[in-house]
N, C-alpha and C positions, 0 to 999 in steps of 0.2 A: 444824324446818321450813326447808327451803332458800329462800331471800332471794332476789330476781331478781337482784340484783346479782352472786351467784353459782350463776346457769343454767349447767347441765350444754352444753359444749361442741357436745356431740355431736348436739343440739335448734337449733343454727345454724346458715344456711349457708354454707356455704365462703367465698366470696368475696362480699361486698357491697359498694357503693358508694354514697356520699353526695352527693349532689350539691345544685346552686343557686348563687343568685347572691352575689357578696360581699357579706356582712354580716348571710347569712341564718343560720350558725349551723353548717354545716358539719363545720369540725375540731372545734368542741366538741362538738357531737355524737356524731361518729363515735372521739374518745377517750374518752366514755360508753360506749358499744358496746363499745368494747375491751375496757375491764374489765368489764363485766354479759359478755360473752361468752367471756373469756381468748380473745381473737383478738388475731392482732398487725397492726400499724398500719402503711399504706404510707401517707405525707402529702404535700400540697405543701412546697415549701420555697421560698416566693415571698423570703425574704431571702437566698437563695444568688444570686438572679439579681441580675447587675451590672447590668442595664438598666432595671429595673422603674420604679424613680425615677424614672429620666430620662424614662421612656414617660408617669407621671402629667403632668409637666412641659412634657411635649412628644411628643404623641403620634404625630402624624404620622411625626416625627423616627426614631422608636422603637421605632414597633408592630413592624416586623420583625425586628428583632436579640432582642428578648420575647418575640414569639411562637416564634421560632427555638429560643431558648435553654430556655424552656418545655417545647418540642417533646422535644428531646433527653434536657433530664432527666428526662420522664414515662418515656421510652421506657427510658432506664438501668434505673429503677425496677421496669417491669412485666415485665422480663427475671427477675426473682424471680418471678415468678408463670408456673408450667412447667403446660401441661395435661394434660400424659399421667404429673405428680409424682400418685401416688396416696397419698403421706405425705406432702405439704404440711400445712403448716396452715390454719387458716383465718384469712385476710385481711381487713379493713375498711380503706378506701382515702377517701382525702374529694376525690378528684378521678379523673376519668372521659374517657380518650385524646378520644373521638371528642366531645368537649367543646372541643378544640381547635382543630377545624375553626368550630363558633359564635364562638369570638373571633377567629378568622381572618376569616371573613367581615364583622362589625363593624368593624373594625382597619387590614383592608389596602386598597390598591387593587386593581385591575383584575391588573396586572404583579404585582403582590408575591404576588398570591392565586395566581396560577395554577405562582409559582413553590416558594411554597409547597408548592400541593398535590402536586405531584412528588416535594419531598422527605418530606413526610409519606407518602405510597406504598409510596417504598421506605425508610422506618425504623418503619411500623407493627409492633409487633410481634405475635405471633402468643399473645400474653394469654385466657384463659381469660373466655366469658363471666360476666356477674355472677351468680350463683345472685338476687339482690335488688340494685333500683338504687333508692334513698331519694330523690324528690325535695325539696327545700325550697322555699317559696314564701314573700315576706314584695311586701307594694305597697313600692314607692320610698319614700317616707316614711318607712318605719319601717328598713327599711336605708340612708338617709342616716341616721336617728339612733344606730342601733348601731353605725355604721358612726364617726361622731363622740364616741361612748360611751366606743370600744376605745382611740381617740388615736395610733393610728401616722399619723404626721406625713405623710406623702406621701399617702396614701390621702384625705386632706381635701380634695385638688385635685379629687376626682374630682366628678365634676356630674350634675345631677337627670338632664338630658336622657340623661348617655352611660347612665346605671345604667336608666334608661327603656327604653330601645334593649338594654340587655343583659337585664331580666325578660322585655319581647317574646320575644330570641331565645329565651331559655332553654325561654318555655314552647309555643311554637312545636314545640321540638327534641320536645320531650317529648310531648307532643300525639301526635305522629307515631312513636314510638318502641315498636317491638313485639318487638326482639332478646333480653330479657330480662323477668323479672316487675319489676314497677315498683309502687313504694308512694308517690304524692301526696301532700305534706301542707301545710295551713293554718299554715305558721309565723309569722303572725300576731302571737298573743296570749299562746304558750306561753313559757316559760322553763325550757327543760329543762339551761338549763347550773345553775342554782339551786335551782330548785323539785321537790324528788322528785315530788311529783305529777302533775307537768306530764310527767317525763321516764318515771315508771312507766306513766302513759296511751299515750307513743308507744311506750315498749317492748314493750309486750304486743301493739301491736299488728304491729309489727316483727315479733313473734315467731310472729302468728296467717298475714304474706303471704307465701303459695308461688307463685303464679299468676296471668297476665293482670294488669290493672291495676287499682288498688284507689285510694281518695279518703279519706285521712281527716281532717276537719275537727275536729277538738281542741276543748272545751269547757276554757276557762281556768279556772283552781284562782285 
C-alpha cells in the first residue's frame, strides 16, 4: 500500500505556494510537500540579504534597500518557472511575488512606495500562475512564541504591534484574492513540522483543493 509520503507525482499540482506570516510555519511546511510530493523547492533565502538585520534594528533606516533586495531575488528565482515549459516540474515555493507589494506598503513611505512600485512593474516576472496557494494563519501570540522558540537572534526585535500590522495585511491580501485556488488554514494548534497526524490531516487535505476557495480549521492530535 502506498504511504502518502510517497503520492504519485502526477495527483499534484504543478506549481503551489505557501504562504503567511513569519513564524506561522511556511518553509517547514512546504519542505513536507516536497518530499510527500517529489516536487522541487523554490525558498526564501532571507540570510542571503545583507540588510535584513539592520531593517529588524532599524526599520525606517532599512525597509528599502530589504524590500529592494528582496524584490530582486524573488524575481531571479521565479525566472525558473517558464509557463509555456511543458516539462517543467512541479514546483512548491514558500513565498509568493505579489506578497511583496503587502510588506511594501507596511515598510515604506509615501516616496519609497511609489518608487518602488515602478520598479517592481518593470522586473515582475512573467511566472506561471499557482495551480494552489496554501494560506497559514497563526493570532500574534502564538507567532511571537514560535517565532522566540526557532531563536534566530535578530528576528527577537521584531514586535507585537509590527507582526499585528502584518496578520491584518496578510489577511486582508487574502480575503480579496481570487487569481488562483486558495486553501485557508487554522495554523493555530497544529504541528505538522512534528506530528504525522497533524501534517497527514493537512495533507489530504492539500490533496482534496482544486478550486475557488476552501477553510480548513484542523482539529489538533
Amino acid at each position: 500500500m502506498v504511504s502518502i509520503e510517497k503520492e504519485r507525482k502526477d495527483s499534484v499540482p504543478r506549481y503551489i505556494v505557501v504562504e503567511g506570516p513569519i513564524g506561522v510555519g511556511k518553509t517547514t511546511l512546504t519542505r513536507r510537500l516536497a518530499r510527500s510530493f517529489g516536487s522541487e523547492l523554490v525558498l526564501e533565502m532571507p540570510a542571503e540579504n545583507p540588510f535584513l538585520q539592520r531593517f529588524y534594528s532599524a526599520p525606517r533606516q532599512y525597509a528599502l534597500p530589504t524590500q529592494l533586495y528582496f524584490l530582486f531575488q524573488r524575481v531571479r528565482q521565479l525566472e525558473r518557472l517558464k509557463q509555456d515549459d511543458m516539462f517543467r516540474p512541479a514546483w512548491i515555493s514558500d513565498f509568493f511575488l505579489e506578497k511583496d507589494l503587502l510588506f511594501a506598503e507596511l515598510n515604506l513611505d509615501d516616496d519609497e512606495l511609489s518608487l518602488y512600485r515602478q520598479i517592481y512593474e518593470n522586473l515582475s516576472p512573467k511566472a506561471p500562475l499557482p495551480d494552489l496557494v496554501v494560506f497559514l494563519q497563526a493570532p500574534v501570540g502564538v507567532l511571537i512564541e514560535r517565532i522566540r522558540k526557532r531563536g534566530i537572534h535578530f528576528e527577537q526585535q521584531v514586535t507585537y504591534e509590527y507582526l499585528e500590522q502584518l496578520v491584518n495585511s496578510y489577511a486582508s491580501f487574502f480575503l480579496r484574492y481570487q487569481r488562483a485556488p486558495l486553501l485557508m488554514v487554522n495554523a493555530e494548534k497544529i504541528n505538522f513540522a512534528d506530528n504525522e497526524q497533524d501534517y497527514n490531516q493537512l495533507l489530504n487535505y492539500i490533496r482534496k483543493t482544486r478550486s475557488g476557495r476552501q477553510f480548513f480549521n484542523p482539529i489538533a492530535s
